[in-house]
Structures are given as C-alpha cells and as structure tokens.
C-alpha positions as CSV (number, residue, x, y, z in Angstrom):
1,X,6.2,11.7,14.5
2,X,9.0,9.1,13.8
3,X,8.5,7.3,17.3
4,X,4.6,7.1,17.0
5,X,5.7,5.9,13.2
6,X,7.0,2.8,14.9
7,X,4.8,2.6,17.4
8,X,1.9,2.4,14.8
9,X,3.8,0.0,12.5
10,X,4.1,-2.1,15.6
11,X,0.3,-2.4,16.5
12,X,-0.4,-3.2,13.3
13,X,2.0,-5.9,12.2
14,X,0.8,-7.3,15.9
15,X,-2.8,-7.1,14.7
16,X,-2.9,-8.1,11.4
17,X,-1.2,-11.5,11.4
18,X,-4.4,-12.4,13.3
19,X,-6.5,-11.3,10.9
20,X,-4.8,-12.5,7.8
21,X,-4.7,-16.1,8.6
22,X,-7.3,-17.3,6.6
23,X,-6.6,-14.7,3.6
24,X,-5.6,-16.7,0.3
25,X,-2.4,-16.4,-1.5
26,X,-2.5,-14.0,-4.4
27,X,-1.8,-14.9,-7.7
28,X,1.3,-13.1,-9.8
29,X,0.6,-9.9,-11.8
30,X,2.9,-11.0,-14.5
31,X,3.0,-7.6,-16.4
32,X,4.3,-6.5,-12.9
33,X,7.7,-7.6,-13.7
34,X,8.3,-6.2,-17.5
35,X,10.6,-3.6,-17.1
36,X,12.5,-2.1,-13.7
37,X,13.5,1.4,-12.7
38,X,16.1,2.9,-10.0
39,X,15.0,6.0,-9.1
40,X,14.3,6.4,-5.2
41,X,11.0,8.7,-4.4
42,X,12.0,8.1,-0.7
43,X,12.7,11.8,0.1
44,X,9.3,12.9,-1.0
45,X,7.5,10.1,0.8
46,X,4.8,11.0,3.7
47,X,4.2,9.3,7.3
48,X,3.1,5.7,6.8
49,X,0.7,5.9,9.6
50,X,-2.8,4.8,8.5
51,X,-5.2,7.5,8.3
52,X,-8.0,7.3,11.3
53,X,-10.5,8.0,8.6
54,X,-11.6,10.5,6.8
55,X,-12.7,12.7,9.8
56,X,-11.2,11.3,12.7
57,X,-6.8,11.5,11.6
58,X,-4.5,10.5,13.5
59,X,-6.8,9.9,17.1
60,X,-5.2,6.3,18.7
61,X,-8.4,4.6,18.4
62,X,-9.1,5.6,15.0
63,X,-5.7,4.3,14.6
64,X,-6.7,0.9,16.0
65,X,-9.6,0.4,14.1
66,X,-7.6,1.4,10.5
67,X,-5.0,-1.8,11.6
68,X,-8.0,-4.2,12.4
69,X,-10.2,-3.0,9.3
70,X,-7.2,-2.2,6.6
71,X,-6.3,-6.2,5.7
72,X,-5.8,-5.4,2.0
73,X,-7.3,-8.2,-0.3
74,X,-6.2,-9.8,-3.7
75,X,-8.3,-7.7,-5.3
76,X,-10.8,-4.9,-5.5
77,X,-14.5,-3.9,-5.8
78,X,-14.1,-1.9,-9.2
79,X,-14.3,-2.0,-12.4
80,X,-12.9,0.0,-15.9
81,X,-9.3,0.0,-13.7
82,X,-6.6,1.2,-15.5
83,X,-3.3,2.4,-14.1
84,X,-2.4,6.1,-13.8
85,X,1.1,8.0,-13.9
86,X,4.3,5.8,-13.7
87,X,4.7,2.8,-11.6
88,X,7.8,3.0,-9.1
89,X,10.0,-0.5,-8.8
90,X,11.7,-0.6,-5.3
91,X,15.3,-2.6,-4.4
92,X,15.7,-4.3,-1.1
93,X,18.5,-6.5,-0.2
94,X,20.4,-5.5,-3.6
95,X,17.6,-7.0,-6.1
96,X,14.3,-5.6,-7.4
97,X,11.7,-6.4,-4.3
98,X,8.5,-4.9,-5.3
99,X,6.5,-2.9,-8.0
100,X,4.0,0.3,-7.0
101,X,1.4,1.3,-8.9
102,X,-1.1,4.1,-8.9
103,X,-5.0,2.7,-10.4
104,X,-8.0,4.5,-11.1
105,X,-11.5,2.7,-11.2
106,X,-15.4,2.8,-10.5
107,X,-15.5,1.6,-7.4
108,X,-18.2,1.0,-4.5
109,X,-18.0,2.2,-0.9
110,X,-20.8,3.3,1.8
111,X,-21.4,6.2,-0.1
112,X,-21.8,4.6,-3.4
113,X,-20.1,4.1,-6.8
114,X,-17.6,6.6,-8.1
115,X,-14.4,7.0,-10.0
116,X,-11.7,6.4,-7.1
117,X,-7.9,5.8,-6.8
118,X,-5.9,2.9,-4.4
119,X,-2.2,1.2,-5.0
120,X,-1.6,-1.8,-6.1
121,X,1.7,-3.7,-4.5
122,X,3.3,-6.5,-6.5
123,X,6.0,-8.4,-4.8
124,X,8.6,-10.2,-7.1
125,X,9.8,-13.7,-7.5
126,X,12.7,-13.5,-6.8
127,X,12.2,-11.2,-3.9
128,X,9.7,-14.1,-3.1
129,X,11.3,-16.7,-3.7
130,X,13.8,-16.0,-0.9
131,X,11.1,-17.3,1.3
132,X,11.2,-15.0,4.6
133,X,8.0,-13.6,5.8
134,X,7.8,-10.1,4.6
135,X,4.3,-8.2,4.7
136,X,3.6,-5.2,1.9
137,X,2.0,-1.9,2.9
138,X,0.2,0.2,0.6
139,X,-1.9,3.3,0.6
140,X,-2.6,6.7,-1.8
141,X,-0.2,9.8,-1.0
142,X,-2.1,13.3,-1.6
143,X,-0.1,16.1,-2.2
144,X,0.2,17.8,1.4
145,X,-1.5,15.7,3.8
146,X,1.4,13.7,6.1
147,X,-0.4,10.9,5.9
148,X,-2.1,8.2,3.3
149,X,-5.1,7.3,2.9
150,X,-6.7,3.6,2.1
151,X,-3.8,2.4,3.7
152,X,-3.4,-1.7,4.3
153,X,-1.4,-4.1,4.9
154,X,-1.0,-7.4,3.1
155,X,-1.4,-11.4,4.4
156,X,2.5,-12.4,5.2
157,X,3.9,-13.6,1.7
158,X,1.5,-11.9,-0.1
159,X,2.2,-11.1,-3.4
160,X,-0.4,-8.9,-5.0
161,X,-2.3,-6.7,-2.9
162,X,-4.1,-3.3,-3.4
163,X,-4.8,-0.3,-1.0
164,X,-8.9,0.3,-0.3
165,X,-9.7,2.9,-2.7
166,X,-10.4,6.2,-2.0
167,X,-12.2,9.3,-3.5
168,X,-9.6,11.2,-4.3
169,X,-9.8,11.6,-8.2
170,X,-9.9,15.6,-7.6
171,X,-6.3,15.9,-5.7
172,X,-2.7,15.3,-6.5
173,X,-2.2,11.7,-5.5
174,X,0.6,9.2,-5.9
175,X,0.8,5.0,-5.4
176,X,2.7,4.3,-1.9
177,X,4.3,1.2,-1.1
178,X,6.2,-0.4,1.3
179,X,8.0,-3.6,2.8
180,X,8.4,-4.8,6.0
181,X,10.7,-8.0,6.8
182,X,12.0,-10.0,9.9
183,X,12.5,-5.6,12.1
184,X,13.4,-4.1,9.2
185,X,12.0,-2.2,6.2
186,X,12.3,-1.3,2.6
187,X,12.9,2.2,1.3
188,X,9.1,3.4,0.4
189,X,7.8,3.5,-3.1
190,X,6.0,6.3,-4.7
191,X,4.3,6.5,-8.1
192,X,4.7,10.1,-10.1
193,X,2.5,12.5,-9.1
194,X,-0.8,12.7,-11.1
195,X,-3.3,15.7,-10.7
C-alpha cells in the first residue's frame, strides 16, 4: 500500500496544478488560529489515497477520475455548518502549519440534500507566510475503512479549503488533513473521533 501511496500522491499533485490555475485564493478563517494543540493523531491515521467512489474503491481509473474531479473549493454547498468533535493543529518545520477540523451541515449532492460531514483545512500565516508552494489535502476518515472519503486537494498556497462532503453522519468519522511541500510531507492531522 505505501508504494501505490506515492504513486497516487504523485498523479495527483501532477493533475491538479492544471486544474487549479484559475481557482481563487481563499480568504483566512481567523478563528482558525485561537488556540494550538501538540498531540500527534499520526499513528491512527488511514491511507491518503482518494477513494474511487463510493462503489468503485481503489480501481486506477476511479483513482484518476477522484484526482481530476476532487479540486477542493473555498467553500461548500451547505448550510446550518457547525463543527464537530475537536479540531487537530498540525507542526511542520518546528511551527504550527495547519488546523483540521471535522463539520457537519445540510448539504446537496446528486442524490439530494441531507445532513453530511467533510474537513475543513486551514493553513496558518505564518506557515504561509514562508511563501513556498505547499498544497493541503483533506478528506473524512471512517472508522475501519483504509481509506477517506471526499478527499481533495487544494489550489497551491491555498489557505482555506474543505473536503466534498459525504453522507456519512451514521458512522465513526474523523477530519483528515494533510500537507504537501517542495517532495516532502507533513505528519497527517486527525480530528477526535465522533460517532
């Protein structure tokens, strides 16, 4: 699983530069930044390869079409958001980089409206303000499944961005985040568990 990890994290850093290039830069989620936590989730984090879809896994072209279609956006088709469990604040390169949270909100999708949960990624200033390309990855973790679902990835520099929201209000589900910088990475991010 680790080598198709980087081989997947490959195709779609390759693919979605091209798509991103017209996406706008996000404005600051100031209430991101209030307060910061140590803790590392990393052990209990699953595979960061995009889910194929619902019925489809882990199949390469289901693979291909998750990196073209999961650009995430600056923000999200739903309303009555609110955040669920406890956010997770990541270090990279010895300083706070990013903030993960877990939302909840009535949200629209080809099946309709319903109550649905994504991840929100916030990237600091002063993480930011560094001003190397970096791209944020985010997605919902369920409890036993090696994979996440709504998984996207962010314009370079973004720094708000939110997973696609998925109906998963009936499992265990965490927020999972993730940044990736000039070949390297950031230890993942994981909200607490909420079922």
């Amino acid at each position: 699983m680790p080598a198709l990890h980087r081989i997947l994290t490959a195709l779609a850093a390759a693919v979605a530069p091209v798509l991103v290039t017209f996406a706008p830069t996000a404005s600051a989620w100031a209430s991101a930044t209030s307060t910061t936590s140590s803790t590392s989730n990393a052990s209990t984090a699953p595979s960061v390869v995009p889910a194929g879809g619902a019925a489809t896994g882990v199949a390469a072209r289901g693979v291909v079409a998750a990196a073209v279609a999961a650009v995430s956006s600056t923000s999200v088709p739903c309303s009555s958001v609110r955040q669920i469990g406890d956010r997770k604040v990541v270090s990279d390169l010895g300083m706070s980089a990013f903030t993960v949270r877990q939302l909840i909100g009535w949200c629209s999708d080809a099946s309709g409206s319903a109550w649905m949960n994504f991840a929100s990624v916030y990237v600091w200033d002063q993480y930011h303000d560094r001003g190397f390309a970096y791209r944020s990855y985010a997605g919902i973790a369920v409890r036993g499944e090696p994979e996440t679902r709504g998984f996207t990835a962010s314009a370079t520099r973004q720094q708000l961005s939110y997973s696609t929201p998925v109906r998963t209000t009936a499992l265990c589900t965490q927020g999972w985040g993730k940044l990736y910088r000039s070949g390297a990475e950031s230890a993942p991010g994981l909200t607490t568990l909420v079922c």
